[in-house]
N, C-alpha and C positions, 0 to 999 in steps of 0.2 A: 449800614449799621443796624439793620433790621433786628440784626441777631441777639441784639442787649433787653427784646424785651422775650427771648423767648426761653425760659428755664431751659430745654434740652442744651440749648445752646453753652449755658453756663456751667451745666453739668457735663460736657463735653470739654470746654475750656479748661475746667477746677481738672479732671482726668492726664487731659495734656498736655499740661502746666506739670504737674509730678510726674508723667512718663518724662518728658523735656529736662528738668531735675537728672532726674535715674540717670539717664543716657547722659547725660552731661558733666557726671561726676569724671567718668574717664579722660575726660576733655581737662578739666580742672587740673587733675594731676599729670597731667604730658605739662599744660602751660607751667605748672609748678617748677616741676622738674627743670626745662628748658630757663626758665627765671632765674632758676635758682644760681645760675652760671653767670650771672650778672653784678655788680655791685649792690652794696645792699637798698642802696638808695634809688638804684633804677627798680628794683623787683618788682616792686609794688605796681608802680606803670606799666609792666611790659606786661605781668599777670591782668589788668584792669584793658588795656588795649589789646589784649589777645581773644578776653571773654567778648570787648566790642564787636573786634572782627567776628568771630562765631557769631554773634547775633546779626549783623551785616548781613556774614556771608548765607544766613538762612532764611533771611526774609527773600533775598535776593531769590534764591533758589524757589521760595515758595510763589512768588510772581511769575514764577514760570515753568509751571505746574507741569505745561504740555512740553516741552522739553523732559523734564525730569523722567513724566511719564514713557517717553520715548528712548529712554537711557535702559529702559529692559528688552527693547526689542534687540534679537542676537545679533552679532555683528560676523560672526562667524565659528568654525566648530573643532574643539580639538579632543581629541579621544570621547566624541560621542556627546562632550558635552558644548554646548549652546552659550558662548559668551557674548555678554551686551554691554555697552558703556560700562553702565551700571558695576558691574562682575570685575571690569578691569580697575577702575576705581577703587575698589574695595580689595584686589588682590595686591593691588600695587601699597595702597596705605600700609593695610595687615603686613606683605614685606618690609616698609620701612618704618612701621612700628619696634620690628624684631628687631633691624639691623640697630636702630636707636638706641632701644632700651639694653640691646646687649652690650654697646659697645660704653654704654654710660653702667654699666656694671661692671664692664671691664676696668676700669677708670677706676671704680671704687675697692674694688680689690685687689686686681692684679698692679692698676699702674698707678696707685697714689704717692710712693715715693716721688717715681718721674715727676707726677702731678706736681708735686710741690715744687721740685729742683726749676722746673718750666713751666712758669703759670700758664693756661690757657688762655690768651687774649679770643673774647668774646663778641663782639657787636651788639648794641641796641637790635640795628637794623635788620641784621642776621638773623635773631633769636625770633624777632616778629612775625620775619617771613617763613619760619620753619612754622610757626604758630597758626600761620596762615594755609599755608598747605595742610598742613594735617585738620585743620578748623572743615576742611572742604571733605574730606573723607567721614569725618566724626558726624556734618549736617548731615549728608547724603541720607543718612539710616533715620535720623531727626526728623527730615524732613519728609520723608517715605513712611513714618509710622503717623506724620502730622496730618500727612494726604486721607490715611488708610482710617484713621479715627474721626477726623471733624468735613460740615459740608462746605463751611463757609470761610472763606479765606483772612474774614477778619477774626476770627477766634484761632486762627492757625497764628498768625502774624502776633496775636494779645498772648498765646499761650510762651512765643518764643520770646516776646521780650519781656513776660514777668519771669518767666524762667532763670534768663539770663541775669534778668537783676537781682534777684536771690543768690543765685551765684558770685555777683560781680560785691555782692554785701558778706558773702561767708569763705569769699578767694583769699582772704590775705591771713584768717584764720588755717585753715587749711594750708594754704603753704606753708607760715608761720610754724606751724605743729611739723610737717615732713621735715622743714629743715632742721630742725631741735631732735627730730629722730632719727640718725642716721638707721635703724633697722624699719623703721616705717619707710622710707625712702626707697631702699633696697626691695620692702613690699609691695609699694607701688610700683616699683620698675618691674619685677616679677607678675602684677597685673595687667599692664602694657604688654609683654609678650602675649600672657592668655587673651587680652584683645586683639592683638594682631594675626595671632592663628584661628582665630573666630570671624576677623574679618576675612581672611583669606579660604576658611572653610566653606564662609557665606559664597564668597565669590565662585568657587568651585562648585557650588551649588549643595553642597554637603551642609547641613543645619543640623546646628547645635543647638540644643534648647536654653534660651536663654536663662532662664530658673538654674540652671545646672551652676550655669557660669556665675550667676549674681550669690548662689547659697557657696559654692567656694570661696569665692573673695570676701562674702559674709563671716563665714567661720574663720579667715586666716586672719581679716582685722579682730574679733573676736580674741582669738588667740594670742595674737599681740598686743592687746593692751591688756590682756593677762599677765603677758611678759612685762611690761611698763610699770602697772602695778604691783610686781615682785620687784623689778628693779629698784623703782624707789622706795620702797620699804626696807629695804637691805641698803641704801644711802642713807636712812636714817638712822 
């Protein structure tokens, strides 16, 4: 714990404690999402235990630094390009990000009739474990920028769990608000997509700047609570 009396260190911490944040909001709203299929009264827990797991499953990763770092060596090569654990992980989430997000879009527009004639019976257990897999794809990038910025592994482990609890204190707000919007909901699920063909660009090795991706999703919430606030001024 050497690291608590040395300013860098905490100027390093206060930095990856808000990247941890950033990265973590897209997390926030998959576990919303996924919640949100639940009764009302589970939500709240299965959002609170998903954010846990996420913080779990990145300490975990972060103790085992040399593995992780080992996850970019290639594993083998298809059209020239060099894939490594790492690559597949990240192609494979970015895929079932899309297949997710599209087909809970489908739901919402094409088949909410059916939806309602045949409710969806849902699981606690189920919704967890989806939370879980994808918790594992969302650290991966967490915990490869945690490596890339701090030396010391207790500032890496302080960054991930104040992070998280900032989160795990502004989760029930945040879902609370997507549920109450069905067009915010819909925008999140349309952000999902753009993160999963982000993650599957990364995997391919193809890099998207991430600026690009945060100033559009910037502008579209922007623009929707533009819509928000036209909407209820015109209820009133």
């Amino acid at each position: 714990m050497h690291w608590i009396t040395d300013p860098h260190a905490w100027i390093a911490l206060l930095t990856l404690t808000a990247l941890e944040i950033v990265l973590g909001i897209d997390n926030i709203v998959f576990i919303t999402i996924l919640a949100g299929k639940l009764p009302p009264r589970d939500q709240n827990r299965a959002r609170q235990l998903g954010l846990a797991a996420a913080m779990v499953t990145r300490i975990l990763l972060l103790l085992s630094i040399s593995w992780i770092m080992s996850l970019t060596q290639p594993l083998f090569t298809i059209f020239d390009n060099g894939l490594s654990g790492r690559d597949l992980i990240l192609l494979v989430g970015g895929m079932f990000l899309i297949w997710k997000s599209t087909t809970e879009i489908h739901e919402k527009v094409e088949g909410e009739e059916d939806h309602e004639a045949r409710p969806a019976k849902v699981s606690f257990a189920g919704v967890i474990v989806q939370i879980m897999l994808l918790d594992i794809v969302f650290s991966l990038d967490s915990v490869i920028t945690a490596v890339g910025m701090a030396d010391d592994i207790g500032v890496m482990i302080s960054a991930v769990v104040v992070s998280v609890g900032i989160m795990m204190f502004a989760a029930k707000s945040v879902g609370d608000f997507v549920q109450r919007h069905p067009t915010v909901k819909m925008l999140a699920l349309a952000f999902l997509i753009l993160i999963g063909v982000n993650l599957m660009a990364e995997g391919w090795h193809f890099h998207i700047p991430k600026g690009y991706v945060y100033f559009a999703m910037a502008f579209s919430v922007f623009v929707e609570m533009l819509n928000l606030r036209v909407s209820k001024k015109r209820k009133r």
